[in-house]
N, C-alpha and C positions, 0 to 999 in steps of 0.2 A: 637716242633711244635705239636707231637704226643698229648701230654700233654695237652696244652694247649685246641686242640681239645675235649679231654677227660674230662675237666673241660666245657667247653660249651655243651656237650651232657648232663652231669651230669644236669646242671643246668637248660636247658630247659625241662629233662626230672621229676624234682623234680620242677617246676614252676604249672607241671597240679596238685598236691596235695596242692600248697601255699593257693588256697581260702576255701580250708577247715580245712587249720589250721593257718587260719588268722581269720577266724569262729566258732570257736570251739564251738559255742551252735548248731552246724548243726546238734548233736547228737540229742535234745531235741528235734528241730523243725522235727526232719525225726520219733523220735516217736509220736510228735503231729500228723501229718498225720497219722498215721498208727489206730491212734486210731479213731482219725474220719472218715478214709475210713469204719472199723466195726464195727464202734458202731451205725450207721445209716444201717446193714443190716436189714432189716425185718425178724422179727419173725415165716419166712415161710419156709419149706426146699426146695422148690423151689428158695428161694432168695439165692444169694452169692453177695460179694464182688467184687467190679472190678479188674480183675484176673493180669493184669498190673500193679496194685496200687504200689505197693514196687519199682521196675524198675522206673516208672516214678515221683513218688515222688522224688527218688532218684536224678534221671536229673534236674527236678524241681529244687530242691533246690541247686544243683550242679551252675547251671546258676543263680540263685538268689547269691551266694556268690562270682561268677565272677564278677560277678556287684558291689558288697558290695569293694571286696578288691579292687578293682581298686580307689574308693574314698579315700579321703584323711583321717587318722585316725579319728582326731576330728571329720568330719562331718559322717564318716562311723559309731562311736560309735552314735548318735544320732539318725538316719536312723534306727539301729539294735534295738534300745531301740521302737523306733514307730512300726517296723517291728512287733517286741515281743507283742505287746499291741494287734494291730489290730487279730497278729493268734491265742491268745488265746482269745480275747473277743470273733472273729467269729466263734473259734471253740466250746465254751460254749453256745450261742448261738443256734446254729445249731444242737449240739446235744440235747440240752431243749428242742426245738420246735421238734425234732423226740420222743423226749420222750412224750410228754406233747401232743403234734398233731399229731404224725403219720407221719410228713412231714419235712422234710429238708425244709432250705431257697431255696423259690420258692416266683418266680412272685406276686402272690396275697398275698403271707405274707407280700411282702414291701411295695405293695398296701395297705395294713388293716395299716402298721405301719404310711404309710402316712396320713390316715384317722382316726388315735387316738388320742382323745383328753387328757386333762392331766390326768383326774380320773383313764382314761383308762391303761394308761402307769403308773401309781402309782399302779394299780392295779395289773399289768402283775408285776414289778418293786418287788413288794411285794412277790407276790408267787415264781417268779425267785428268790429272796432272801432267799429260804425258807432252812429249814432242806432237804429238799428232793435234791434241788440241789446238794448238797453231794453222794448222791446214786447214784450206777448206773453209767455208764460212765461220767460222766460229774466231779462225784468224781474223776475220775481216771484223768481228765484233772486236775482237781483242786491238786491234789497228784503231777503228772508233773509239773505242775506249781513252785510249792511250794518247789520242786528238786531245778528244775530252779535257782527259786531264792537265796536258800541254796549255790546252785554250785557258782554263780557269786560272791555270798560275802564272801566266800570259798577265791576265787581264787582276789579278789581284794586285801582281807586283807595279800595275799601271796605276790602279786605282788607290793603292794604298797610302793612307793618311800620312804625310810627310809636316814636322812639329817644328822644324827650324823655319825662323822670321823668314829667313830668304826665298825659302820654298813657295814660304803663302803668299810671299810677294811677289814672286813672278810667274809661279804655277798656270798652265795653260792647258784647257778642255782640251780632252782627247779628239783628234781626228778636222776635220775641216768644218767651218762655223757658217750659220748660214745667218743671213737679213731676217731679222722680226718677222715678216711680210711672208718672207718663203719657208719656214719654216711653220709656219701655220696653216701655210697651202699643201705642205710635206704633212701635214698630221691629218688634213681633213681627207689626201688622197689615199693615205695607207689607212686610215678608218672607213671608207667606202671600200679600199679593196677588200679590208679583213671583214667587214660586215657582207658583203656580198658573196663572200667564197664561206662564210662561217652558213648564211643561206642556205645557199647551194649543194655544199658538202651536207648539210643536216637532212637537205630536202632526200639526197641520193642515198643517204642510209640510216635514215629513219628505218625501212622495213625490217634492214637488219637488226634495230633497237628492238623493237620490236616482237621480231622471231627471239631473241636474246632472253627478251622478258619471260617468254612464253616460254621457254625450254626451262628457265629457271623456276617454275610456280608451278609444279608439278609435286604429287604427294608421293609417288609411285615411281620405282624406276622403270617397269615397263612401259609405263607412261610418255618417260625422259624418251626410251629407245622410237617409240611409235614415232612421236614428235621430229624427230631425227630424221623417218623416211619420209615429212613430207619436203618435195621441190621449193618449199619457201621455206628452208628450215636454218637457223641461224649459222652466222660465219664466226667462227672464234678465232680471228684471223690472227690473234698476237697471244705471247704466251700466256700476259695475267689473265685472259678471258678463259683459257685450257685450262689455268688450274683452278679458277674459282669454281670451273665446271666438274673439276675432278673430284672437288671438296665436297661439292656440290653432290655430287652422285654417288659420293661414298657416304653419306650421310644418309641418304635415302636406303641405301642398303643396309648399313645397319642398323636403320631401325628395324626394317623386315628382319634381319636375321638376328636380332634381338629378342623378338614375339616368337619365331622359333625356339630358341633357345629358352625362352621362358617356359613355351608351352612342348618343350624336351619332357622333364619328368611326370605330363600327363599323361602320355602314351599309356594306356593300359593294352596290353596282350592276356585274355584269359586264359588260354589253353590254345595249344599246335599238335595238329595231329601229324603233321610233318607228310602231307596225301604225296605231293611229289619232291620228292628226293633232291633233284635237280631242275630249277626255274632259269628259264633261260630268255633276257631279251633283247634284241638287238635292236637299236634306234637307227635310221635309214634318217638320210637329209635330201629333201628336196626332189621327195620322186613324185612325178604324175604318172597315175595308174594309167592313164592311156598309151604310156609308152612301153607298159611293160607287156610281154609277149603272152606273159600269162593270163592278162585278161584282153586278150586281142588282138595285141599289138603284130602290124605287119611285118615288123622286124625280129628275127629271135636274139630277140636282147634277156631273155631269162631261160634260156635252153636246159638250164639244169633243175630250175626250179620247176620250171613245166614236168620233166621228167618224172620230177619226185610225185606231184600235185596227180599225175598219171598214176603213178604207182601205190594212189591214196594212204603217203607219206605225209605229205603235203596236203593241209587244207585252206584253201584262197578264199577269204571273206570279199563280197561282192560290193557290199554298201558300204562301206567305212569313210568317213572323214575326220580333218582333223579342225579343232575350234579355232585355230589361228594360223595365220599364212606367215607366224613370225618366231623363229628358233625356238627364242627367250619364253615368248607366252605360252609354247607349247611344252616349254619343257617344264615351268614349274605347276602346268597342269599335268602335267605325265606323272611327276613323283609325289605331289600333294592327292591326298584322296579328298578333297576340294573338285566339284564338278561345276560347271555353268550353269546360273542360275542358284547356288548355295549364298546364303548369307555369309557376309563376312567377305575376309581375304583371303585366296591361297594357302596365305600364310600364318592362318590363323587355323588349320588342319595340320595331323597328322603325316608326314613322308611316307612316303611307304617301304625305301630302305631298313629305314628306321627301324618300321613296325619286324620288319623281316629279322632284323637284327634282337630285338626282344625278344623275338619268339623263339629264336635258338638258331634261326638261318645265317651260313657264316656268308658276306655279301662281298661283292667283288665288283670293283666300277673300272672298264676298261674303254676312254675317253680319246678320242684322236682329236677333240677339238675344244674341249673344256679344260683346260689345265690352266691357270695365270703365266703370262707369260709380258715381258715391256711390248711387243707390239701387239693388242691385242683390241680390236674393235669395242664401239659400247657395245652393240649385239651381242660378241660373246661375254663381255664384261657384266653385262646385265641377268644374257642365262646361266651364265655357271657361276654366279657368285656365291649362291647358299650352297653350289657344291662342292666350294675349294674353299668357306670359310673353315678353318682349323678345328674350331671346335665340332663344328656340325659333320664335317667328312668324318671324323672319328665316333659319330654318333650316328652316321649312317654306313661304312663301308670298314670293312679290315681290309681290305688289299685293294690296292689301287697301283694301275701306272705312273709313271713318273715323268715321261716324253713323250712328245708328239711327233708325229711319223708324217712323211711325204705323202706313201699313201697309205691306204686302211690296212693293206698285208702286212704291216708294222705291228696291228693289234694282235695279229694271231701269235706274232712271234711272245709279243708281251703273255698273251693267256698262256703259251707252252711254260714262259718260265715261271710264271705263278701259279699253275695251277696246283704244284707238290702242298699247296697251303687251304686248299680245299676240304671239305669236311665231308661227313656221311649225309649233309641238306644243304645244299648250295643253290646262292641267287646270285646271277653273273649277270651283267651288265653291258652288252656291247657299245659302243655310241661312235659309230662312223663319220667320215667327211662323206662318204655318197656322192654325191651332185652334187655340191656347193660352188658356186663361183668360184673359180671359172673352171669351167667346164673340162679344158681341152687339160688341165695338168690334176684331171682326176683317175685318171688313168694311162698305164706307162706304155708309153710310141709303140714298145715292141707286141705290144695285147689290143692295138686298137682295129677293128675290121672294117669300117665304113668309111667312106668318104663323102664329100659335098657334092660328086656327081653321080651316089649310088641314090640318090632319092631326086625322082621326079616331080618335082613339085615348082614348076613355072613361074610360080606366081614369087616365090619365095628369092631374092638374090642368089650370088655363088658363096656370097660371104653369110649369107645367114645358112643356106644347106649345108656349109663347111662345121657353123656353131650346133647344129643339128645335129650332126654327122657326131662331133664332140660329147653332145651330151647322152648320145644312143651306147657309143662306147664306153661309158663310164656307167651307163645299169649295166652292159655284159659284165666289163669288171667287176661293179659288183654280186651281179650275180655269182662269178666264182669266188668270191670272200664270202657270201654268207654261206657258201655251198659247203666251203671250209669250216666253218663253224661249224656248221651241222653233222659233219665229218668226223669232228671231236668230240660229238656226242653221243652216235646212232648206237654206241657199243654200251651205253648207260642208259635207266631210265630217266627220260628225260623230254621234259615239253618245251619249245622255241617258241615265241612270239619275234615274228618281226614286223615292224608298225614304224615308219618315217615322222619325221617331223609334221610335214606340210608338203602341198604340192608346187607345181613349178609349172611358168608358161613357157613354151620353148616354140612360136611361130606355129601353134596350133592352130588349127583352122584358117593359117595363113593370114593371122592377125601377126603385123609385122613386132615384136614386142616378146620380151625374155626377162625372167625371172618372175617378179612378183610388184603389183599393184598395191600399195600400201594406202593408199588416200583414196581413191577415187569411190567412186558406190557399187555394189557389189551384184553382178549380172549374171544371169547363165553359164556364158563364157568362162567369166572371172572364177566362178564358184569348182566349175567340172574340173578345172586345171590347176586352179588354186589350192584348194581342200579336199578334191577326191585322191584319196592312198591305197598303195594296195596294204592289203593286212593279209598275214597267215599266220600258220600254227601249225607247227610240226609236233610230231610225236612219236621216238622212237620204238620201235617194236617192240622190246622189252617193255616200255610204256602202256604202249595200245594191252597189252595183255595182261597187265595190271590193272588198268581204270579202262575197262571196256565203258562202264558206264560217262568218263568224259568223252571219248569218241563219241558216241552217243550223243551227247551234250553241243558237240563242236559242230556235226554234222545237220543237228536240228539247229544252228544258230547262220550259217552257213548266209542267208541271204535277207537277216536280220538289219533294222538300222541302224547304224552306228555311231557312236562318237569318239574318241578316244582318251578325250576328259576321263573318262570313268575305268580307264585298264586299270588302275590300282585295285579296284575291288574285284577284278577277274582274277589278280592274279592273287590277293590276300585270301580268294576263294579257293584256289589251288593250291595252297600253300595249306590247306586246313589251318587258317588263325583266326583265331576266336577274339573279336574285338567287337569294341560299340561304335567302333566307328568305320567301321562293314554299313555296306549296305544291297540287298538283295534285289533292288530294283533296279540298281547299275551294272551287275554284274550280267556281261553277253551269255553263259552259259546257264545262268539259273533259270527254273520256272516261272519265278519273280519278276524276271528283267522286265522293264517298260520298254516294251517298244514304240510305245505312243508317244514316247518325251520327246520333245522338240529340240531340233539340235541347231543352237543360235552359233553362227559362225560372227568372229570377231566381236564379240558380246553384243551385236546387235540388228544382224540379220538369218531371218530364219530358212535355214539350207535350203530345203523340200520347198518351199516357198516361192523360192528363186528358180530351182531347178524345173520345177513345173511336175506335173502327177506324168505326164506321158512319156517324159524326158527320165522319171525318175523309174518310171518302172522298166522303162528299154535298158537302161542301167542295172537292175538287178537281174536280168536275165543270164 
């Protein structure tokens, strides 16, 4: 009975090694991974590898050959045969386009692939093809490969059924033969090691199953993007995980740009009285109004805008924020006349392109950062998708750029050459890099004034006064792009809005800490830096002397609260368009406007709230 027990322990305990040596290319497939976890790190010493990679490939594939051996032979050698195909096509793939673009399979790569015509794909087809795909990691997959296939027809023509008498009578097992005894000590030792390391390896990345799951149960892809900035947020460390995610996230988007395009031909426009001529706005990325000189700042990093603002060209709104500290969320609040707190989606509103475009306005969207392009983060992939889907850009813009530029002085040259296409009511569009990480190549060596020992700030390192120093000279610079812009205007009637995305922490109050806090809970600190923006409004003189009554309007709004959820209905007000889906209580310059509405930042805490009554009115001063 002893025995007999002893032989069921044996056997259950050498059953957890059976699916890897019922699989014996697990070897292959566990170095294919290995190689596309590093051969996609970045050329940065900052970058590394995902430090779990080994462990969880491991598990990975450990449960991939549970699966396998439990089929029946015939269908499992078939299965392994498609399995082999798909991991090396996506892992040559994957690592091409890192070589070749910068960027592993992402979103907008399978987006461009859906949108290639045949020349295009004969063209990619061609260079993929090339001598170069030999180099370079991709050679080393192609070396693996070629093992591969070596080992399998190795081991067939080893194994293969031989029908003559002699064969069968002296045919001899592969490889050296062990004792009854010791081979059943070899099965229970490699089932303790493979159950222990299968443990182990599940115990260590689990979290990342996990996050995995979580990034994928999402209804939203702003949701996807949020999910993304938290510090536990999944590893898609091998390509099939990239592209289920790709699938994944193009899916979510078009169902939103779906619901747009459906609720396209409800757009009613009553009537345009066409009040200004020329609508002008420039999107800013990533500026804290504390740094600008216009409302304080001890550095003159806006020397020209102050000028104008002097010259009551220029008028500086005091209170403004914006509802999200996140590109994406704020931009499809910028162009949906959808405000915080509305039923519904976003995207279950009206654009305001759009509106502009029915009303007779010819519209112009000039993008230094929204264009599709193969390397292209989810952040932008998320906010510019309903603006580069085909159908919808053609329902909201006639002219658009076509390139993205190093820096922002790229757009002006674009507006010079489009502007012959302009009409007698034009909505122009600017949409800057600004500020946006990283700092130091937002503005060119030869324009930058500050350094990391012109600010005294002790507490601060040399390397963070240096990233300081970086991000001070990139609002000068921009201060002379938007100066340019408005340059191209002064001589037309014409109104500017310029309004940023969101704000930026840059070692403010010598909290050692830059860019932006995506997860944590939302403080004083967090909020002043985070979501306070400057806002203005220019209005050329031929303007002011035309609509005395909006000067008027701008000047009694001047130290109003703000959100910027609601600029669509400022500017559909400016615009004279007569729609129902206006509304008077959002709009900064009406009689109408609420100023009591609460302005919930990140859809779930309230600004004024956080900021405190004493904090907030030393601020409107």
């Amino acid at each position: 009975m002893r025995k007999r027990k002893d032989n069921i322990i044996v056997r259950i305990l050498g059953l957890f090694f059976e699916p890897i040596r019922k699989n014996s290319a697990f070897f292959f497939m566990f170095l294919l991974g290995i190689i596309c976890t590093y051969a996609v790190v970045p050329n940065n010493p900052k970058a590394h590898a995902y430090h779990w990679a080994w462990p969880e490939l491991f598990f990975d594939l450990y449960l991939l050959c549970v699966v396998l051996s439990i089929l029946p032979k015939t269908i499992r050698k078939w299965v392994k045969r498609l399995f082999y195909v798909i991991a090396y096509g996506l892992a040559l793939v994957d690592v091409y386009c890192f070589s070749e673009f910068g960027s592993t399979l992402n979103p907008t790569m399978l987006l461009l692939v859906g949108e290639t015509n045949s020349r295009e794909a004969s063209e990619f087809l061609s260079s993929f093809l090339s001598f170069n795909m030999i180099t370079g990691a991709t050679g080393w997959i192609l070396l693996l490969l070629l093992a591969h296939i070596a080992w399998s027809i190795f081991w067939y023509v080893k194994t293969k059924p031989k029908h003559s008498y002699r064969y069968r009578e002296y045919k001899r097992p592969l490889g050296p033969q062990l004792a009854p005894g010791a081979e059943s000590i070899l099965k229970v030792v490699m089932g303790i090691v493979t159950l222990a390391l299968v443990v182990y390896c599940g115990y260590l990345t689990w979290p990342n199953k996990q996050a995995m799951a979580r990034l994928m149960s999402y209804d939203r892809i702003g949701d996807v993007e949020h999910e993304l900035t938290r510090q536990d947020k999944a590893e898609l460390y091998q390509p099939v995980y990239r592209l289920l995610f790709s699938i994944y996230a193009n899916r979510l988007t078009s169902t939103q740009v779906g619901t747009i395009i459906q609720r396209e031909d409800h757009v009613e426009v009553d009537s345009c009285s066409f009040k200004s001529p020329n609508i002008v706005m420039i999107i800013g990325e990533s500026y804290n109004r504390h740094h600008a000189q216009l409302y304080g700042y001890d550095k003159p990093t806006t020397p020209r805008q102050l000028e104008r603002a002097k010259n009551k060209e220029l008028y500086p709104f005091t209170d403004v924020i914006s509802p999200w500290n996140l590109t994406s969320f704020v931009f499809k609040h910028l162009f949906s006349l959808y405000c915080v707190g509305d039923s519904g989606e976003w995207s279950d509103y009206p654009l305001f392109p759009e509106v502009f475009r029915k009303a007779g306005y010819h519209v112009t969207f000039l993008t230094n950062q929204f264009l599709p392009q193969a390397k292209e983060a989810v952040y932008d992939f998320s906010g510019g998708f309903f603006l580069n889907n085909p159908e919808l850009s053609k329902a909201m813009f006639d002219t658009r750029n076509t390139k993205l530029s190093y820096f922002d002085e790229g757009l002006l040259k674009d507006f010079d050459q489009l502007k012959s296409e302009n009409t007698d009511h034009n909505l122009i569009i600017f949409h800057l890099k600004g500020q946006h990480l990283d700092y130091r190549t937002r503005c060119p060596k030869s324009k930058m004034k500050w350094k990391g020992d012109d600010y005294d700030r002790p507490k601060l390192s040399p390397k963070e006064r240096q990233v300081l120093a970086y991000y001070d000279n990139s609002l000068l610079y921009n201060d002379s792009i938007v100066d340019q812009i408005i340059r191209r205007f002064e001589q037309q009637e014409a109104i500017i809005f310029y309004v940023p995305d969101h704000g930026e922490q840059v070692y403010d109050n010598d909290v050692h800490f830059i860019c932006r806090n995506h997860n944590a809970t939302i403080n004083a600190h967090m909020a002043r830096n985070e979501y306070d923006i400057p806002f203005w409004i220019y209005m050329s003189p031929s303007y002011k002397e035309a609509h005395p009554d909006v000067v008027w309007q701008v000047e009694q709004a001047l130290h109003k609260p703000y959100m910027t959820d609601a600029i669509a209905h400022t500017l559909v007000y400016l615009a004279g368009i007569h729609t129902k889906a206006y509304r008077a209580s959002l709009n900064l310059l009406s009689i109408k406007y609420d100023a009591a509405r609460k302005r919930i930042i990140k859809n779930e805490t309230d600004y004024d709230e956080v900021i405190g009554n004493k904090e907030n009115e030393k601020m409107r001063k």
